[in-house]
Biopython code that builds the backbone (N, CA, C, O; Angstrom):
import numpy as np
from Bio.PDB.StructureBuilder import StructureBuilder

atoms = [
    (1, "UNK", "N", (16.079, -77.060, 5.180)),
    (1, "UNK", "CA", (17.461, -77.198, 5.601)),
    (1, "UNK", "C", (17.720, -76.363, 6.849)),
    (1, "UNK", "O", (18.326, -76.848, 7.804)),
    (2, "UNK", "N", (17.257, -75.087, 6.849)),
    (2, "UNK", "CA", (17.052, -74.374, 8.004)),
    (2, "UNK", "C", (16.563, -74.807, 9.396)),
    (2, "UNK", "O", (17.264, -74.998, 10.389)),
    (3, "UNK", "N", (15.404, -74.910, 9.298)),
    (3, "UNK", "CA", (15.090, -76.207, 10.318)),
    (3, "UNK", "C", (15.867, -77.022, 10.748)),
    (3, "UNK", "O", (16.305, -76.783, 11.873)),
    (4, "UNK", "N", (16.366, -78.345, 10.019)),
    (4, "UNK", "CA", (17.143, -79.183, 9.925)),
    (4, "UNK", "C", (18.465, -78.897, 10.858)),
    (4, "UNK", "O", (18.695, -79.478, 11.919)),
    (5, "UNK", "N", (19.330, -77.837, 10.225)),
    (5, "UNK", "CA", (20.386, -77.197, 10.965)),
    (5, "UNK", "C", (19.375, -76.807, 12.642)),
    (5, "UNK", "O", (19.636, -77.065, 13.817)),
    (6, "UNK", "N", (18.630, -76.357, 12.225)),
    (6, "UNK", "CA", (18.115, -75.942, 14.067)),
    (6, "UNK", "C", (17.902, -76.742, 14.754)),
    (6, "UNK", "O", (17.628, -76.430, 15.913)),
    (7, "UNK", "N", (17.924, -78.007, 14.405)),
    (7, "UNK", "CA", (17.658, -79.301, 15.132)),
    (7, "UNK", "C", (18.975, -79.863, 15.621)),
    (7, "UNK", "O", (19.434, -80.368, 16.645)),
    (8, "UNK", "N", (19.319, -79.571, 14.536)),
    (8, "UNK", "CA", (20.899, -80.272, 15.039)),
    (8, "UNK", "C", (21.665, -79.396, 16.173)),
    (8, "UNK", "O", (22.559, -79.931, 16.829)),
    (9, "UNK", "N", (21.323, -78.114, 16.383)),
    (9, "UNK", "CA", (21.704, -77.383, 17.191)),
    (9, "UNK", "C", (20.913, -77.379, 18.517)),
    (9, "UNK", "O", (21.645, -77.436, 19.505)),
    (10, "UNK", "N", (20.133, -77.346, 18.666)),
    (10, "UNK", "CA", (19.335, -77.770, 19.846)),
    (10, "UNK", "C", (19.325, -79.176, 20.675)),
    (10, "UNK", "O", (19.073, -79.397, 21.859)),
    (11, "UNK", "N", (19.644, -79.921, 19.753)),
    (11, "UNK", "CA", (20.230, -81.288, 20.531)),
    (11, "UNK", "C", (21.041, -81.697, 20.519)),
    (11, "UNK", "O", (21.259, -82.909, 20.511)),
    (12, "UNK", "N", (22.263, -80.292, 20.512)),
    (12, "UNK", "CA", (23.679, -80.423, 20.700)),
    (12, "UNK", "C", (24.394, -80.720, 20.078)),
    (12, "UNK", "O", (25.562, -80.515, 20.408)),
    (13, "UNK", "N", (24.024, -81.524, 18.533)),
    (13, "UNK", "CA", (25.160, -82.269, 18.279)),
    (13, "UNK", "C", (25.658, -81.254, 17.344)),
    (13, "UNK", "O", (26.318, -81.923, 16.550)),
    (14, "UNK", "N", (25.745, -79.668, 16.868)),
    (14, "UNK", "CA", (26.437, -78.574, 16.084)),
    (14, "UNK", "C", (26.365, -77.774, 17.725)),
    (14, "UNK", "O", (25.302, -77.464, 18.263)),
    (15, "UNK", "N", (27.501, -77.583, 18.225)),
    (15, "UNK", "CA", (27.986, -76.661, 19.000)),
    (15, "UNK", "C", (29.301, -76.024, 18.539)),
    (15, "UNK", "O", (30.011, -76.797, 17.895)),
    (16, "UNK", "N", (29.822, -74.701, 18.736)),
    (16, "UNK", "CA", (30.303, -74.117, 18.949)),
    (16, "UNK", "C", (31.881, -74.675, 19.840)),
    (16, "UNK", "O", (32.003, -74.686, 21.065)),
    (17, "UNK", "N", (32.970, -75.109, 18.815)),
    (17, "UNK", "CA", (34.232, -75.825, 19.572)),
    (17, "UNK", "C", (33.662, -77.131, 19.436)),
    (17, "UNK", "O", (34.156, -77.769, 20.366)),
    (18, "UNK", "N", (32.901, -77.877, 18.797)),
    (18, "UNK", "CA", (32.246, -79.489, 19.017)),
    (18, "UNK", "C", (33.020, -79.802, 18.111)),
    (18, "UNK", "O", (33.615, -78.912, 17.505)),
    (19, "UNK", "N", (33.276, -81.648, 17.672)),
    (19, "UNK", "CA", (33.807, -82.149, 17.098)),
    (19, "UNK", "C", (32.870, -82.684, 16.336)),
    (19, "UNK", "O", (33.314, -83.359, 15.408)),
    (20, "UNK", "N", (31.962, -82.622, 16.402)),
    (20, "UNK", "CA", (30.836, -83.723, 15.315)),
    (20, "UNK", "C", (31.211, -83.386, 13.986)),
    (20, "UNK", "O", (32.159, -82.605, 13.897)),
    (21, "UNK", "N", (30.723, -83.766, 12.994)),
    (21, "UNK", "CA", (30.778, -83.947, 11.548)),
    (21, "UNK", "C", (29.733, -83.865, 10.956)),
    (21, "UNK", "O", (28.971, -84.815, 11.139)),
    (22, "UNK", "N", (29.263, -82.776, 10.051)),
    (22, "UNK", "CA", (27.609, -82.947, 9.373)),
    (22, "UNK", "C", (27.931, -82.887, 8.257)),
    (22, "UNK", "O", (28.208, -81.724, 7.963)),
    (23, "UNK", "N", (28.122, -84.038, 6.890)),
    (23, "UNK", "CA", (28.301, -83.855, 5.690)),
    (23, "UNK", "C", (27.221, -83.691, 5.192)),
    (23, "UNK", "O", (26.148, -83.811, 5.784)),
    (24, "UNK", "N", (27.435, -83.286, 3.608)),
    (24, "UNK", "CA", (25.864, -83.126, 2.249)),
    (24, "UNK", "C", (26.841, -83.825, 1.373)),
    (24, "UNK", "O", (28.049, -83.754, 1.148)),
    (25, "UNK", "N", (25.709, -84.608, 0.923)),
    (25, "UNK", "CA", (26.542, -85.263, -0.688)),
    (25, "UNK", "C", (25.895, -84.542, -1.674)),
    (25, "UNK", "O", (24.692, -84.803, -1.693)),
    (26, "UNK", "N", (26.268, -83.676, -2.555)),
    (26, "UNK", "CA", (25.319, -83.564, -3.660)),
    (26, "UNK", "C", (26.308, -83.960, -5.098)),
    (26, "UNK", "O", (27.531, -83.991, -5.228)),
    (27, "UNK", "N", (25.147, -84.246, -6.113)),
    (27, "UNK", "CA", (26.187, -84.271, -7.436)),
    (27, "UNK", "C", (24.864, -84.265, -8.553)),
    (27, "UNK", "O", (23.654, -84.471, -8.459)),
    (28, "UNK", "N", (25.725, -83.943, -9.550)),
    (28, "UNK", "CA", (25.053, -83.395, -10.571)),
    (28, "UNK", "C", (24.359, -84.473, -11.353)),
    (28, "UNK", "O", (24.743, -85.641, -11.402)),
    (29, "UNK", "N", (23.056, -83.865, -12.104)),
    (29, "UNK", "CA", (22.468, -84.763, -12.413)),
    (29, "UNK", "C", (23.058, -84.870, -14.308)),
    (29, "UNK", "O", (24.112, -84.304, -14.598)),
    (30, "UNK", "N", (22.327, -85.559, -15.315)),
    (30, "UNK", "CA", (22.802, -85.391, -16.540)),
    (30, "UNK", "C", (22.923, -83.863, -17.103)),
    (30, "UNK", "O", (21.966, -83.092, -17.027)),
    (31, "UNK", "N", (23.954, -83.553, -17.573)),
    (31, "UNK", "CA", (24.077, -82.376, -18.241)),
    (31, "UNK", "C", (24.047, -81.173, -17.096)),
    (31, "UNK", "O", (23.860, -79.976, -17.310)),
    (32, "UNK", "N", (24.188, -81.560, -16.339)),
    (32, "UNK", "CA", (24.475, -80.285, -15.520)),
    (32, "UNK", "C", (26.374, -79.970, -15.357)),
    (32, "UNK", "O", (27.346, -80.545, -15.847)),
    (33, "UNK", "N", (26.238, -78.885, -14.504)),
    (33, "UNK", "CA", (27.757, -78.310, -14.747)),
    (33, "UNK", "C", (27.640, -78.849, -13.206)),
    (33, "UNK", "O", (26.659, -78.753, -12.470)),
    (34, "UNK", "N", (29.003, -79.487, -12.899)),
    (34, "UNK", "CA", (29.501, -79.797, -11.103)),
    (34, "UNK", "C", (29.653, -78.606, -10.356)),
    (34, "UNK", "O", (29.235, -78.226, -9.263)),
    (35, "UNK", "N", (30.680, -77.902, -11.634)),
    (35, "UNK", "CA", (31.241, -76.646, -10.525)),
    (35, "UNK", "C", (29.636, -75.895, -9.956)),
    (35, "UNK", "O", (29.591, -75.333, -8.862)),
    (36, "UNK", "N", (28.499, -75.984, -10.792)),
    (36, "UNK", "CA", (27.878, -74.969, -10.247)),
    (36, "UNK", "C", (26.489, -75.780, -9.626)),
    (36, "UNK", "O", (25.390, -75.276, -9.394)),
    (37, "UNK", "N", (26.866, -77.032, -9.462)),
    (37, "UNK", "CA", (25.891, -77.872, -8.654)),
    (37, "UNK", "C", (26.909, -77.245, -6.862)),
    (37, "UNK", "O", (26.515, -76.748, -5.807)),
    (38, "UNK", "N", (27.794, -77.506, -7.213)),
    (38, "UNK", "CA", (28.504, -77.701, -5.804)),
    (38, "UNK", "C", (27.930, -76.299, -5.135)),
    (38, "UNK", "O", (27.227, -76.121, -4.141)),
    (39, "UNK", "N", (28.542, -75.336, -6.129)),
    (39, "UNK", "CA", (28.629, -73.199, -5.652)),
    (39, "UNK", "C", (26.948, -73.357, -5.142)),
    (39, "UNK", "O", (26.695, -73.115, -3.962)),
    (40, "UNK", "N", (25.917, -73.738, -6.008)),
    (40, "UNK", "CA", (24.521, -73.748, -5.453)),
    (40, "UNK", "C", (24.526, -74.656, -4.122)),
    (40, "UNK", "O", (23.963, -74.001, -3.245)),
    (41, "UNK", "N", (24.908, -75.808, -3.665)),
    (41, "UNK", "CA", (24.901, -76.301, -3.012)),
    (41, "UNK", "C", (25.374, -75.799, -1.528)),
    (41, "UNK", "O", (24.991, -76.241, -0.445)),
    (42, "UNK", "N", (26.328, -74.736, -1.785)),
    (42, "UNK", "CA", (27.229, -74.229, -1.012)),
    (42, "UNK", "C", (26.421, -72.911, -0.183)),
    (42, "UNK", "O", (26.497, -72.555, 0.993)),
    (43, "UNK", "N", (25.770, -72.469, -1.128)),
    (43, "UNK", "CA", (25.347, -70.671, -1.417)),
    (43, "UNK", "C", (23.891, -71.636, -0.568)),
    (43, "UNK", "O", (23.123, -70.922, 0.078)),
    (44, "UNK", "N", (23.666, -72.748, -0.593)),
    (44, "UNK", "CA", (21.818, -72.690, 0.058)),
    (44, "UNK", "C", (22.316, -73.225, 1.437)),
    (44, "UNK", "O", (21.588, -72.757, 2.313)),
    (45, "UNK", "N", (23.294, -74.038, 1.960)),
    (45, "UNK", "CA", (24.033, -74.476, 3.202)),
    (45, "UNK", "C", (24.490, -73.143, 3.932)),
    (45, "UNK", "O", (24.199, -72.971, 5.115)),
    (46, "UNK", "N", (25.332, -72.042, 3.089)),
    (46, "UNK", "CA", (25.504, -71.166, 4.028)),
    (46, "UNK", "C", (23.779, -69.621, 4.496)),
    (46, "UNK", "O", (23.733, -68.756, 5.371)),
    (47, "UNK", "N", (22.921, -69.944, 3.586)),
    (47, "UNK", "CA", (22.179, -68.771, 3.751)),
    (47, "UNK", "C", (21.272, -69.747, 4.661)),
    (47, "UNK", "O", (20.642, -69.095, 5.493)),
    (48, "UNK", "N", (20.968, -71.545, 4.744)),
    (48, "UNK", "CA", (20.284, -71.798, 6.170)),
    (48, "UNK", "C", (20.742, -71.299, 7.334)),
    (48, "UNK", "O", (20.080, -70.684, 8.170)),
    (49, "UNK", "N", (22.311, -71.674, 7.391)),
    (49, "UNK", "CA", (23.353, -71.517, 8.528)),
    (49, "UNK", "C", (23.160, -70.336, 8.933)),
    (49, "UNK", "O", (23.059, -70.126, 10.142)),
    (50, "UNK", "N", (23.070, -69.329, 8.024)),
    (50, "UNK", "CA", (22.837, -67.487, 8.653)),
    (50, "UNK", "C", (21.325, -67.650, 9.012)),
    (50, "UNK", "O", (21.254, -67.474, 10.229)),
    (51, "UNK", "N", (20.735, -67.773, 8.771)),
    (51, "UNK", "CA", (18.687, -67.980, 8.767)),
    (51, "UNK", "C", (18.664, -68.757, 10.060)),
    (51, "UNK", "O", (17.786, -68.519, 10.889)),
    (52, "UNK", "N", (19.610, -69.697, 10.276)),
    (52, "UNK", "CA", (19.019, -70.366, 11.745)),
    (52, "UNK", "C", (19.755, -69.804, 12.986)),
    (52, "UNK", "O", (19.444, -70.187, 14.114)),
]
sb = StructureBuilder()
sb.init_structure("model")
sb.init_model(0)
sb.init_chain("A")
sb.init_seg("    ")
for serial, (resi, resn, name, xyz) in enumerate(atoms, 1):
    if name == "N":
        sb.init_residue(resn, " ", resi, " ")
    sb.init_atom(name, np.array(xyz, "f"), 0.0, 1.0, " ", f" {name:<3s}", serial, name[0])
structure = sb.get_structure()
């Protein structure tokens, strides 16, 4: 994901004041809890974002 984000930044399309849009879909699989699919989902998006 780290990577990923560094790519997107290097070919401009995550700048700083930009308008682009980068969604994640995630959702839970059987028997899992949402709230804590999402918080994990959240917690690994922001520690690439600091890492790249």
């Amino acid at each position: 994901l780290t990577e990923f984000l560094c790519k997107m930044k290097d070919i401009g399309y995550l700048v700083e004041g930009g308008k682009n849009i980068l969604s994640f879909e995630v959702k839970p699989q059987a028997g899992e809890d949402a709230d804590l699919v999402v918080a994990n989902a959240k917690r690994t998006l922001l520690e690439a974002w600091r890492s790249g």
